[in-house]
MIDOSE-1310 file (N, C-alpha, C; in nm, 2 decimals, decimal comma, always signed):
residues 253
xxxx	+2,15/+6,71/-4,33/+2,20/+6,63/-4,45/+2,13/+6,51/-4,47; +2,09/+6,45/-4,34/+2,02/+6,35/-4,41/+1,87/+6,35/-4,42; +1,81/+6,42/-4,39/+1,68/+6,52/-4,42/+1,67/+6,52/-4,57; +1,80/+6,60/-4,63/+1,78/+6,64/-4,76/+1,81/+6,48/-4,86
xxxx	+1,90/+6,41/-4,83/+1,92/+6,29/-4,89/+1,75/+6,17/-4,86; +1,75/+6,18/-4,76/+1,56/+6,16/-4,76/+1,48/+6,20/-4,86; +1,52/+6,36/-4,89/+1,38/+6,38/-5,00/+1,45/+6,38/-5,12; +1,61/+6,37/-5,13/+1,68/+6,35/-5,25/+1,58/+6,16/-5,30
xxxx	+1,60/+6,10/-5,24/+1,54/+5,96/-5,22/+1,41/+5,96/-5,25; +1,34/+6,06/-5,21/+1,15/+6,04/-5,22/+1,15/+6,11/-5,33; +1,21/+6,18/-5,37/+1,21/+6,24/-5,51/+1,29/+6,13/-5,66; +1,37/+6,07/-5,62/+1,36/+5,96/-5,75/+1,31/+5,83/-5,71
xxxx	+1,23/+5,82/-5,57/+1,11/+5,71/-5,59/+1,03/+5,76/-5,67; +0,93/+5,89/-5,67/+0,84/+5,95/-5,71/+0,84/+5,98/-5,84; +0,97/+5,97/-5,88/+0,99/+5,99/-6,06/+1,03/+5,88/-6,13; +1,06/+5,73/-6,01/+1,05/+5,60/-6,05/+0,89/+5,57/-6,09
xxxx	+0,80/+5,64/-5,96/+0,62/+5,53/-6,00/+0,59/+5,62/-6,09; +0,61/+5,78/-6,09/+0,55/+5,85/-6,23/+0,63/+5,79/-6,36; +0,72/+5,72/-6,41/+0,78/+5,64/-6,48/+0,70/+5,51/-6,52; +0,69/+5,48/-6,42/+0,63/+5,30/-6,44/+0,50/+5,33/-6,46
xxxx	+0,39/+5,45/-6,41/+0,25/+5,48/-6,46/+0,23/+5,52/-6,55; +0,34/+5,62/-6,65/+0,33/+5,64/-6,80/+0,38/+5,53/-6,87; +0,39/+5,42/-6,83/+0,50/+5,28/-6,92/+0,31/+5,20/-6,89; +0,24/+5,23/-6,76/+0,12/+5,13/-6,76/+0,01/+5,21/-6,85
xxxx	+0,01/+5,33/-6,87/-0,08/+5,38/-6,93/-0,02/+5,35/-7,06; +0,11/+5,38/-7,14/+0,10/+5,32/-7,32/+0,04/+5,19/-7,31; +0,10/+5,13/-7,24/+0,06/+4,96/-7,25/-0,12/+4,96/-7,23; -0,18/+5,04/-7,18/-0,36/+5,07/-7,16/-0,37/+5,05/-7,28
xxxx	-0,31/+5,23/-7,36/-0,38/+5,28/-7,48/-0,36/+5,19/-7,59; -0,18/+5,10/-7,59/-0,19/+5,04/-7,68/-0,32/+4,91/-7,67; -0,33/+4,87/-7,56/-0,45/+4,70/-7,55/-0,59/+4,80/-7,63; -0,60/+4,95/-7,54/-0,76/+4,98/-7,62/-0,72/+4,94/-7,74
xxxx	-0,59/+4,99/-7,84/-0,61/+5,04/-7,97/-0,64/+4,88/-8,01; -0,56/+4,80/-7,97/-0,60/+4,65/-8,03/-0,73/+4,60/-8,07; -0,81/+4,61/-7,90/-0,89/+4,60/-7,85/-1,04/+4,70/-7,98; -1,00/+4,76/-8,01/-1,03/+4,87/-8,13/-1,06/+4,80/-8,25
xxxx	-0,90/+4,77/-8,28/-0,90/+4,71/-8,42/-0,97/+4,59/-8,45; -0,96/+4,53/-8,36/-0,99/+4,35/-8,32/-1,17/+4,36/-8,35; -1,22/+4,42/-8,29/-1,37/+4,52/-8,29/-1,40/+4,50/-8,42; -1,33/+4,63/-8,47/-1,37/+4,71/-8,60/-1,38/+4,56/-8,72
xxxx	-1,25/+4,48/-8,67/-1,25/+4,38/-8,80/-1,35/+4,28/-8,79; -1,37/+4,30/-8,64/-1,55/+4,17/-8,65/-1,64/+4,21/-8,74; -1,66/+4,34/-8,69/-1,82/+4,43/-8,73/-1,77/+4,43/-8,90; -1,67/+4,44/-8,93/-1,65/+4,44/-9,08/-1,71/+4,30/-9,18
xxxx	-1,64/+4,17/-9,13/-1,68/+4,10/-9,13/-1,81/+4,06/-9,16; -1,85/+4,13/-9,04/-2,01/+4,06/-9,01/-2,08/+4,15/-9,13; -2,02/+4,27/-9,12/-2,14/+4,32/-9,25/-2,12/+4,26/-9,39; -1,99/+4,23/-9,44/-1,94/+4,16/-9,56/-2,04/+4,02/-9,55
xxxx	-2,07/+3,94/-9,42/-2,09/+3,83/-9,46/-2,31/+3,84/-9,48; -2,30/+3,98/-9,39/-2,45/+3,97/-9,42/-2,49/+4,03/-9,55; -2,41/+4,11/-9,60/-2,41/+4,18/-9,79/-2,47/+4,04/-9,85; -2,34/+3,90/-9,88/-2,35/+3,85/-9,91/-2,43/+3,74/-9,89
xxxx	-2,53/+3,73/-9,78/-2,63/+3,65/-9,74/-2,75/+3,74/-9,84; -2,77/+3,89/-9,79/-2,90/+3,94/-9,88/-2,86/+3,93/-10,05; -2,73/+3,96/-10,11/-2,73/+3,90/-10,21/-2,78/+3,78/-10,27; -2,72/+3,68/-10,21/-2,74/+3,57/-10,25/-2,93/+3,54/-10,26
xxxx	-2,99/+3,59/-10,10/-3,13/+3,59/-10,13/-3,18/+3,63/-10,21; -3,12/+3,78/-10,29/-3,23/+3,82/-10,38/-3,17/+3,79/-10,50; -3,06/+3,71/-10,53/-3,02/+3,65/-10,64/-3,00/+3,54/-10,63; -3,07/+3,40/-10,64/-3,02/+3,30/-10,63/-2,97/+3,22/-10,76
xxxx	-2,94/+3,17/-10,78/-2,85/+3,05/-10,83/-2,92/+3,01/-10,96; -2,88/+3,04/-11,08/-2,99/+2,97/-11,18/-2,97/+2,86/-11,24; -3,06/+2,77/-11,26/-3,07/+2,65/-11,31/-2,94/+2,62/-11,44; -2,92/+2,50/-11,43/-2,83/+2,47/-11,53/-2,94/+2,51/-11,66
xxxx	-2,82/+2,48/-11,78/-2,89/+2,49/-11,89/-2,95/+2,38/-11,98; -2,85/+2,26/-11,96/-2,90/+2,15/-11,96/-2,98/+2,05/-11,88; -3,04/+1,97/-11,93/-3,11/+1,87/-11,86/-3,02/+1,81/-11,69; -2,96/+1,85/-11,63/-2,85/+1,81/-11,54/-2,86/+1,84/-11,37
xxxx	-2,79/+1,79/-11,32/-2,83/+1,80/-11,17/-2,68/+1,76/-11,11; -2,66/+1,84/-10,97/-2,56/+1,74/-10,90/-2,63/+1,69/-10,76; -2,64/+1,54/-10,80/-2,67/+1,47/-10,70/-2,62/+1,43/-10,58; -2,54/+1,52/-10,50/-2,47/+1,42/-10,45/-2,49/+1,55/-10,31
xxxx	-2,58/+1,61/-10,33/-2,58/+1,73/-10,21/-2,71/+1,74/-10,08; -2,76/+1,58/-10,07/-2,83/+1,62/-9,99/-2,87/+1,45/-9,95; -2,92/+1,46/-9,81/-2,92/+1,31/-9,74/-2,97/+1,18/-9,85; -2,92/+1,10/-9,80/-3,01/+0,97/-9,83/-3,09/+0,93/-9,81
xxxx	-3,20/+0,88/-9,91/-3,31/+0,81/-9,90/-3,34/+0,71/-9,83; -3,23/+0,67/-9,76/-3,22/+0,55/-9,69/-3,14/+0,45/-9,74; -3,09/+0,43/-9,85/-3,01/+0,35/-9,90/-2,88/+0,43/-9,93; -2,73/+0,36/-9,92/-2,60/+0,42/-9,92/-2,56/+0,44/-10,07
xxxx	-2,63/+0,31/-10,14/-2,57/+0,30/-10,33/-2,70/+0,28/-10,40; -2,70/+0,35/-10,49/-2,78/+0,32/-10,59/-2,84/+0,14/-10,56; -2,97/+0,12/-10,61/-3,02/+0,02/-10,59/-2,95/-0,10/-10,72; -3,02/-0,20/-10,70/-2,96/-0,34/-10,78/-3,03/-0,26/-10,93
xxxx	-2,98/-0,32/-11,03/-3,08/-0,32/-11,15/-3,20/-0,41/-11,16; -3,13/-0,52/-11,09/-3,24/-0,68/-11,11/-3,35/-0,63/-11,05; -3,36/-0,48/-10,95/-3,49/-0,38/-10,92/-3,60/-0,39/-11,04; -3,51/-0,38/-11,11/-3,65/-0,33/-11,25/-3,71/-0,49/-11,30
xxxx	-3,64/-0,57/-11,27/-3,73/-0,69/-11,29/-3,72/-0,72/-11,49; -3,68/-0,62/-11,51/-3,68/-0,69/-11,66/-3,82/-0,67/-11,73; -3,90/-0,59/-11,66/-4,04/-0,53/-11,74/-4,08/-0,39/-11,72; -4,16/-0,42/-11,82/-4,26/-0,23/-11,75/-4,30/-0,22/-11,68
xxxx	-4,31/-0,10/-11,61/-4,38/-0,02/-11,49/-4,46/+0,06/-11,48; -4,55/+0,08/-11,42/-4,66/+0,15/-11,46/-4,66/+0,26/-11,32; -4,62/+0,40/-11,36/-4,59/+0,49/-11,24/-4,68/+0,63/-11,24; -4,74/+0,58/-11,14/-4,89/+0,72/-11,13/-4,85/+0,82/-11,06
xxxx	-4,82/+0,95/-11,12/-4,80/+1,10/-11,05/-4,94/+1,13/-10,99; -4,93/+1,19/-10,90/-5,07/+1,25/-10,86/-5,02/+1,38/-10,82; -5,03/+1,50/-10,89/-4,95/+1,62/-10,95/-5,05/+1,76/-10,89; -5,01/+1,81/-10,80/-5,10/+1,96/-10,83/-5,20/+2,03/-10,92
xxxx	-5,13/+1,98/-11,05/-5,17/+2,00/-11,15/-5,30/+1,92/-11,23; -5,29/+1,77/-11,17/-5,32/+1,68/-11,26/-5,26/+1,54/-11,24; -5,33/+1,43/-11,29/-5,26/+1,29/-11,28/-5,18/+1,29/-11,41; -5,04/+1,23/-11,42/-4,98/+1,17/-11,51/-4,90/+1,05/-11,48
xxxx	-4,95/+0,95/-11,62/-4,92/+0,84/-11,61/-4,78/+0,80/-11,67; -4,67/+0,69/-11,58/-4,57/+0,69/-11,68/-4,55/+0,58/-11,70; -4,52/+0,50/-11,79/-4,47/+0,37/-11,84/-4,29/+0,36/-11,87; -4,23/+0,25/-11,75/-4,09/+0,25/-11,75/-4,08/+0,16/-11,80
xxxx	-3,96/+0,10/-11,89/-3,91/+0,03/-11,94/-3,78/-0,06/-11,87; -3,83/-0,16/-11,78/-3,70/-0,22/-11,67/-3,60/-0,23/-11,78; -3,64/-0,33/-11,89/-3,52/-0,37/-11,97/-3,46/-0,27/-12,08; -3,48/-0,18/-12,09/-3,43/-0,09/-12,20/-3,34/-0,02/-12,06
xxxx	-3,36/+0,01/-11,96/-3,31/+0,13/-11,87/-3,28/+0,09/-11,69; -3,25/-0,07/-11,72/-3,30/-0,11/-11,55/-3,24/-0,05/-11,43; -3,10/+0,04/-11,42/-3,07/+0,07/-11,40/-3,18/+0,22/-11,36; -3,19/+0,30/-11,42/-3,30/+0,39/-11,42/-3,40/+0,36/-11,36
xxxx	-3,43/+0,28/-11,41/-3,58/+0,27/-11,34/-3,61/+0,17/-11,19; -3,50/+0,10/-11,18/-3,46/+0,04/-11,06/-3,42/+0,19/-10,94; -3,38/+0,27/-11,02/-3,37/+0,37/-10,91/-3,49/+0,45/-10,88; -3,57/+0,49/-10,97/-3,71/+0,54/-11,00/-3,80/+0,51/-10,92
xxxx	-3,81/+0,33/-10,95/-3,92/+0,26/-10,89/-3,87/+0,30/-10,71; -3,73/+0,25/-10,69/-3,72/+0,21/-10,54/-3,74/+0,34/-10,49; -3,71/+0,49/-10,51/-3,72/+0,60/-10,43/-3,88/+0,65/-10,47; -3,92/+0,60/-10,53/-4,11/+0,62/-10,53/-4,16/+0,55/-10,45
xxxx	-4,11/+0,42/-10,45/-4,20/+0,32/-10,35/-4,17/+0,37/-10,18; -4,04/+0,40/-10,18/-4,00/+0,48/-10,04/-4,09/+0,60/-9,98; -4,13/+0,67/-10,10/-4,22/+0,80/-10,07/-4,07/+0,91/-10,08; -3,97/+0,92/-10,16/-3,87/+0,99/-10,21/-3,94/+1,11/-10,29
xxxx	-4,06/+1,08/-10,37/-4,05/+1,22/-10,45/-4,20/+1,27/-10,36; -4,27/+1,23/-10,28/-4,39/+1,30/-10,23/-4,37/+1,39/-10,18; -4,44/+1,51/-10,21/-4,39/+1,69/-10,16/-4,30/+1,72/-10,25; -4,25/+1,68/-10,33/-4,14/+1,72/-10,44/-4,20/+1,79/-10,57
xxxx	-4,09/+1,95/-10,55/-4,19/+2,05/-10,72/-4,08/+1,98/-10,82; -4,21/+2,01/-10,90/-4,10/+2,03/-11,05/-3,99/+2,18/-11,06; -3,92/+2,16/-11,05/-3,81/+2,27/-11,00/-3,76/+2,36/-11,14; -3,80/+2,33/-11,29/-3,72/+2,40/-11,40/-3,81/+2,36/-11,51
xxxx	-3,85/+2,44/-11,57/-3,91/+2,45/-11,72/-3,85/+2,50/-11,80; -3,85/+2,47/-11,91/-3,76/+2,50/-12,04/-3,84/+2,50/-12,16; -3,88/+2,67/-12,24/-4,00/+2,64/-12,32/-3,94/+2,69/-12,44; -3,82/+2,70/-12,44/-3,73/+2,81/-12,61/-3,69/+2,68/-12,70
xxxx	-3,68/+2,66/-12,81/-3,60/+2,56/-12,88/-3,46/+2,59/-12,86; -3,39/+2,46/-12,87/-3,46/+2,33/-12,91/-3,51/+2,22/-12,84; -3,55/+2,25/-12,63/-3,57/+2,18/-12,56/-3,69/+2,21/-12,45; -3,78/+2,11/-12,49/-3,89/+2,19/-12,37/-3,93/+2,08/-12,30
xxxx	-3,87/+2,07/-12,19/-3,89/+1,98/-12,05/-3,94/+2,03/-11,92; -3,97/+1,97/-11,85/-4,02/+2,02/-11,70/-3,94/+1,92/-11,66; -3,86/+1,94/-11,52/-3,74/+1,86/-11,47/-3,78/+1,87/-11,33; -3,83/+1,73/-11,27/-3,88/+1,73/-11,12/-3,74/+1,61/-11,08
xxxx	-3,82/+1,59/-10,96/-3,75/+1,46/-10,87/-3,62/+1,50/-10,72; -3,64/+1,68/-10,80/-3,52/+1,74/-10,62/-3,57/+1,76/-10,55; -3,54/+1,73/-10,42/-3,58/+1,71/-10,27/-3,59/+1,86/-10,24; -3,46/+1,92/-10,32/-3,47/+2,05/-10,24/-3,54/+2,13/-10,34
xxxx	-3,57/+2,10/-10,49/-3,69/+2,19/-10,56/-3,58/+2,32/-10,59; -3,44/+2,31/-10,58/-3,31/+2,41/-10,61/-3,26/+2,32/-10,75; -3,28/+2,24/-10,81/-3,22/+2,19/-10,91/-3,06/+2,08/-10,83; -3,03/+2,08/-10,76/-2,91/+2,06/-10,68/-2,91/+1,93/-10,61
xxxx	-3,04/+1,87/-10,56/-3,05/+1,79/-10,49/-3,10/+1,66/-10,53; -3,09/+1,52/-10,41/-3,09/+1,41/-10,51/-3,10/+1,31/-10,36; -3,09/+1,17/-10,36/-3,08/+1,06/-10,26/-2,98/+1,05/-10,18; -2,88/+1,12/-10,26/-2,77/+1,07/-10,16/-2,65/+1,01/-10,20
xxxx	-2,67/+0,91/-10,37/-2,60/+0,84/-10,42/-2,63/+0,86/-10,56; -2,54/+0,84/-10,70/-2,57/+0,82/-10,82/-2,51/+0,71/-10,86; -2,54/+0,72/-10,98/-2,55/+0,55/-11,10/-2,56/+0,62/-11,23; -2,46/+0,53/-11,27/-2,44/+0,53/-11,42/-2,38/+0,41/-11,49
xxxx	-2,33/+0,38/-11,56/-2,38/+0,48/-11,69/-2,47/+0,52/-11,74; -2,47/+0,59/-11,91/-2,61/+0,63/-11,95/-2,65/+0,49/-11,97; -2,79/+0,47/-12,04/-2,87/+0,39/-12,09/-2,92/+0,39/-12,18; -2,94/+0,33/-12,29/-3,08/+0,37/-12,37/-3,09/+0,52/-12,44
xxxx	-2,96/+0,58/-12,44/-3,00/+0,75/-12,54/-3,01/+0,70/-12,69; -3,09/+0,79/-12,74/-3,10/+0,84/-12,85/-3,02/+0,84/-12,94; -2,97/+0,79/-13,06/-2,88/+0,83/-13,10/-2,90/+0,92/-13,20; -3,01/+0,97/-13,24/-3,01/+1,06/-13,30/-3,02/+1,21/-13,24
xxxx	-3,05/+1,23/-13,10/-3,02/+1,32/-13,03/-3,18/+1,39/-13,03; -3,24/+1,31/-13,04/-3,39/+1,34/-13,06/-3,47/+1,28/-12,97; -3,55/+1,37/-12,87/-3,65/+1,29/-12,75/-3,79/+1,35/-12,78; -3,87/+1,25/-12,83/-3,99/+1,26/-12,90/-4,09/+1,33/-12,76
xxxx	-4,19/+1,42/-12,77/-4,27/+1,47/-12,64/-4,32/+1,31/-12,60; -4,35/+1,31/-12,51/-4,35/+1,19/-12,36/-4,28/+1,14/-12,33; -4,11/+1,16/-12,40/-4,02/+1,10/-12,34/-4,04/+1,13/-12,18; -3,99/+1,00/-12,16/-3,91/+1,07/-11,96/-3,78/+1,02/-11,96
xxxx	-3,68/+1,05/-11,94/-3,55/+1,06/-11,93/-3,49/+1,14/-11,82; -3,37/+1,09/-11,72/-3,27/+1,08/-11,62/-3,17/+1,20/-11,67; -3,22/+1,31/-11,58/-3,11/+1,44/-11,59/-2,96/+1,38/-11,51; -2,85/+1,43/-11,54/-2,73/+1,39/-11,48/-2,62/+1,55/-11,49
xxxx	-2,59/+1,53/-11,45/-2,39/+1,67/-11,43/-2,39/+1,70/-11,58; -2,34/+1,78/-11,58/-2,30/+1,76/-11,76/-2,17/+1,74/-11,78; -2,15/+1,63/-11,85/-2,02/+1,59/-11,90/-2,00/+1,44/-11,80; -2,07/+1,45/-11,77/-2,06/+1,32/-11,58/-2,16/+1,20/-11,64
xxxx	-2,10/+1,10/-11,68/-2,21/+0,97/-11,69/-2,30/+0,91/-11,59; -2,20/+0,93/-11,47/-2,21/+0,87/-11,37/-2,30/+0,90/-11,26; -2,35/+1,03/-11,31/-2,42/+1,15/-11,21/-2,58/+1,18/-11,20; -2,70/+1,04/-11,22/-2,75/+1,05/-11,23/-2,81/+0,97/-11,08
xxxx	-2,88/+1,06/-11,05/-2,97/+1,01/-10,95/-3,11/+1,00/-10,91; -3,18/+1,09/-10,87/-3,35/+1,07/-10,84/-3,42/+1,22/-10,93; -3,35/+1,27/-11,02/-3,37/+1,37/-11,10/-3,41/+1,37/-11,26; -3,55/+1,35/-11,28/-3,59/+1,33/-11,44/-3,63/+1,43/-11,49
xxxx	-3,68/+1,43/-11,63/-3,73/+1,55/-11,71/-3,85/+1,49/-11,79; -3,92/+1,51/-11,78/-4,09/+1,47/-11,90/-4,08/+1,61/-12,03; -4,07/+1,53/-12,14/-4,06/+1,64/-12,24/-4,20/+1,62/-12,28; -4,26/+1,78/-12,33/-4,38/+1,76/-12,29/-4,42/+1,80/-12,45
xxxx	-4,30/+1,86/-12,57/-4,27/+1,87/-12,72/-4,17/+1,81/-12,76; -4,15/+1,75/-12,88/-4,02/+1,73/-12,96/-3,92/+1,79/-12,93; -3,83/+1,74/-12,90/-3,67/+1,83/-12,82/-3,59/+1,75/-12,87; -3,50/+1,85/-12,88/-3,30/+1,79/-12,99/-3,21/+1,87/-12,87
xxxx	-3,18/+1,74/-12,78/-3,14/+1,76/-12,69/-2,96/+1,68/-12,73; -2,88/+1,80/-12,74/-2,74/+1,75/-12,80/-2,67/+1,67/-12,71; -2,60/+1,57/-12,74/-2,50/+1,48/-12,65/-2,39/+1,60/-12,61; -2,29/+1,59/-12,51/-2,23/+1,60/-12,42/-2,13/+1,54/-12,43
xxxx	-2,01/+1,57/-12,39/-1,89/+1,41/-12,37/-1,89/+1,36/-12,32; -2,01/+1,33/-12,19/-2,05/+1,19/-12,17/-2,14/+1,13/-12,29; -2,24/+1,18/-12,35/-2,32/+1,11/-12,45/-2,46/+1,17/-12,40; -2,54/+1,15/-12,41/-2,71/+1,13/-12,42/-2,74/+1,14/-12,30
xxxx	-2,88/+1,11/-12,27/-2,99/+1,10/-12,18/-3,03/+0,98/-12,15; -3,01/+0,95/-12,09/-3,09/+0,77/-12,05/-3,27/+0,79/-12,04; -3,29/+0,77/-12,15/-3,47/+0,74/-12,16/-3,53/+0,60/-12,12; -3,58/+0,60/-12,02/-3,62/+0,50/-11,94/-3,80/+0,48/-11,93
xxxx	-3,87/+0,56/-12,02/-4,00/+0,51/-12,02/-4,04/+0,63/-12,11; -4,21/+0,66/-12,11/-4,27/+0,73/-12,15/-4,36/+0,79/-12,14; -4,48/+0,91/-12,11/-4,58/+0,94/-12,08/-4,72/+0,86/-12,14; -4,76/+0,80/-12,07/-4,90/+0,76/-12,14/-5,03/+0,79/-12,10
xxxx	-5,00/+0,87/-12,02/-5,16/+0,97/-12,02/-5,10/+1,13/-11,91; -5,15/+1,22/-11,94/-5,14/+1,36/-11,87/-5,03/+1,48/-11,97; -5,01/+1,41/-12,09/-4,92/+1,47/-12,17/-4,98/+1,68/-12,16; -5,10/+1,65/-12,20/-5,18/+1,78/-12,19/-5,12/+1,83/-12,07
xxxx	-5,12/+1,78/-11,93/-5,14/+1,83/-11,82/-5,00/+1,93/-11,85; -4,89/+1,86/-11,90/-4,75/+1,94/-11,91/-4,76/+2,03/-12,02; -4,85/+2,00/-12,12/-4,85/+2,08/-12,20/-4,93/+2,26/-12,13; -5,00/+2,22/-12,07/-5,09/+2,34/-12,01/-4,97/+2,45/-11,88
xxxx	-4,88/+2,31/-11,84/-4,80/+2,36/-11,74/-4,71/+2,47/-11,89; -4,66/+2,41/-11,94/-4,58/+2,49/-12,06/-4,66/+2,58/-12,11; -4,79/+2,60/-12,09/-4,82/+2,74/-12,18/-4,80/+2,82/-12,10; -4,86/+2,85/-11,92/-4,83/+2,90/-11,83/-4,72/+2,99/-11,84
xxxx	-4,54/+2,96/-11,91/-4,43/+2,98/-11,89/-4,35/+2,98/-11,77; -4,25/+3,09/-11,80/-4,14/+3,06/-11,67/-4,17/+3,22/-11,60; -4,15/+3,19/-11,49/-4,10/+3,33/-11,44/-4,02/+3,39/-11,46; -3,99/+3,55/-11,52/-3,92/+3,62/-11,55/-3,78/+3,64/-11,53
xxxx	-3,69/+3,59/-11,63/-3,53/+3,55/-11,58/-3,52/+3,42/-11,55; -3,60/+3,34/-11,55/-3,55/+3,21/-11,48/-3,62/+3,08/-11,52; -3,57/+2,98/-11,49/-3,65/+2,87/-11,53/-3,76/+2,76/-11,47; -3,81/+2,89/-11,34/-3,90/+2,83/-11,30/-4,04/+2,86/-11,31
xxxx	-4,12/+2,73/-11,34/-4,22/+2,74/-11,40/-4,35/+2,86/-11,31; -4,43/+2,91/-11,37/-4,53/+3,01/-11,36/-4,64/+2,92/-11,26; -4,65/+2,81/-11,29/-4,76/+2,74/-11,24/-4,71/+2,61/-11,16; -4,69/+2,68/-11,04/-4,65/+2,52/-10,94/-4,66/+2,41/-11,01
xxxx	-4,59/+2,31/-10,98/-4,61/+2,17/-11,02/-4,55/+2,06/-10,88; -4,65/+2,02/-10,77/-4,59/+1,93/-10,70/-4,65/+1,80/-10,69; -4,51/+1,72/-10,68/-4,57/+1,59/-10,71/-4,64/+1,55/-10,52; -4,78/+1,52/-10,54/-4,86/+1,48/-10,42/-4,80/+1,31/-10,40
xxxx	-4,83/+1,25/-10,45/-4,83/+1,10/-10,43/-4,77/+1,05/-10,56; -4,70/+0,91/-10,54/-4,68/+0,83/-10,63/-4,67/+0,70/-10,67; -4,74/+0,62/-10,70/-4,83/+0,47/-10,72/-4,73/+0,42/-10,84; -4,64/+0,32/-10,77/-4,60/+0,18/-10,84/-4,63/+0,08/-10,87
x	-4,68/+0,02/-11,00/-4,71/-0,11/-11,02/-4,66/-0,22/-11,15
């Protein structure tokens, strides 16, 4: 009798551990299946995020359509705010591109635009635009500009800081070829920073609800050079120009 009560005993130990090893094995399969899913939704991930990396490479971002920039996406020049205006001194400036292409000369106007060209002058004299492309050409009516001065040559980039308001627009919405004139946000006064446009033909370039273009000087020799850049055209789809344009050096006086 108690022989049999013995193995009556070892027999519901043994259907106790075979109990508790099918309770440790669901709890296995369920951790794999987790373990599974947890997986599967990385690798999912990761391919959604590399789709949208090769996308983006083989389609980037196209240029505004207006003269415009946002400034505010990439380090400082060294300075935290836009510079003084009393920069511009209250006279003309005499500002030498030395261009890939060619020299072009520009004549700033401190007092029509001091604010402009107080920023112009101080991020040239820093060496702010040296190595910098002209990033967007524009050759269809009614506006044909070449738009330099981004660090990153994406249309997007700038010192670090902007300044506004406008200055000095047109009021007739008319920027004679040699204008040079301060691209900004569109609709943003205030959004103008190390980003210009040299019109290189007669352009009717419409105000905005902020207003105009701050024209702050004008081309006085290399007009051709942009003109030649403009016959070149744009690359196909986009508004970047056919024929490099980087600014090498730049001489203030």
């Amino acid at each position: 009798m108690s022989s049999k009560r013995e193995r009556e005993y070892a027999r519901r130990r043994h259907e106790k551990w075979l109990e508790h090893q099918r309770k440790l094995e669901v709890r296995s399969r369920r951790s794999r299946l987790v373990a599974r899913w947890i997986l599967a939704g990385a690798v999912a991930v990761a391919l959604v995020l590399i789709v949208i990396a090769v996308v983006r490479t083989l389609n980037p971002p196209s240029p505004a359509t207006t003269p415009s920039t946002d400034a505010t996406t990439t380090p400082s020049a060294g300075a935290s705010s836009a510079p003084d205006p009393s920069v511009a001194q209250d006279r003309a400036w005499t500002v030498a591109l030395t261009t890939s292409v060619g020299d072009i000369t520009l004549e700033l106007d401190g007092h029509a635009a001091p604010q402009a060209v107080a920023a112009v002058v101080t991020l040239a004299k820093d060496g702010f635009y040296d190595g910098t492309t002209c990033h967007r050409l524009t050759v269809t009516d009614p506006m044909y500009i070449l738009q330099c001065g981004d660090p990153t040559g994406l249309g997007t980039g700038g010192p670090g800081w902007t300044f506004g308001p406008i200055e000095n627009a047109p009021a007739d919405q008319v920027y004679p070829a040699g204008t040079v004139a301060m691209a900004r946000s569109q609709n943003d006064a205030n959004s103008m920073g190390s980003q210009f446009f040299l019109v290189y033909r007669d352009s009717t370039i419409p105000d905005d609800a902020a207003g105009g273009y701050t024209v702050l000087g004008k081309v006085v020799n290399g007009l051709d050079v942009l003109q030649k850049v403009a016959e070149a055209g744009v690359q196909e789809g986009s508004q970047t120009p056919v024929t490099q344009v980087t600014i090498e050096k730049v001489e203030t006086q």
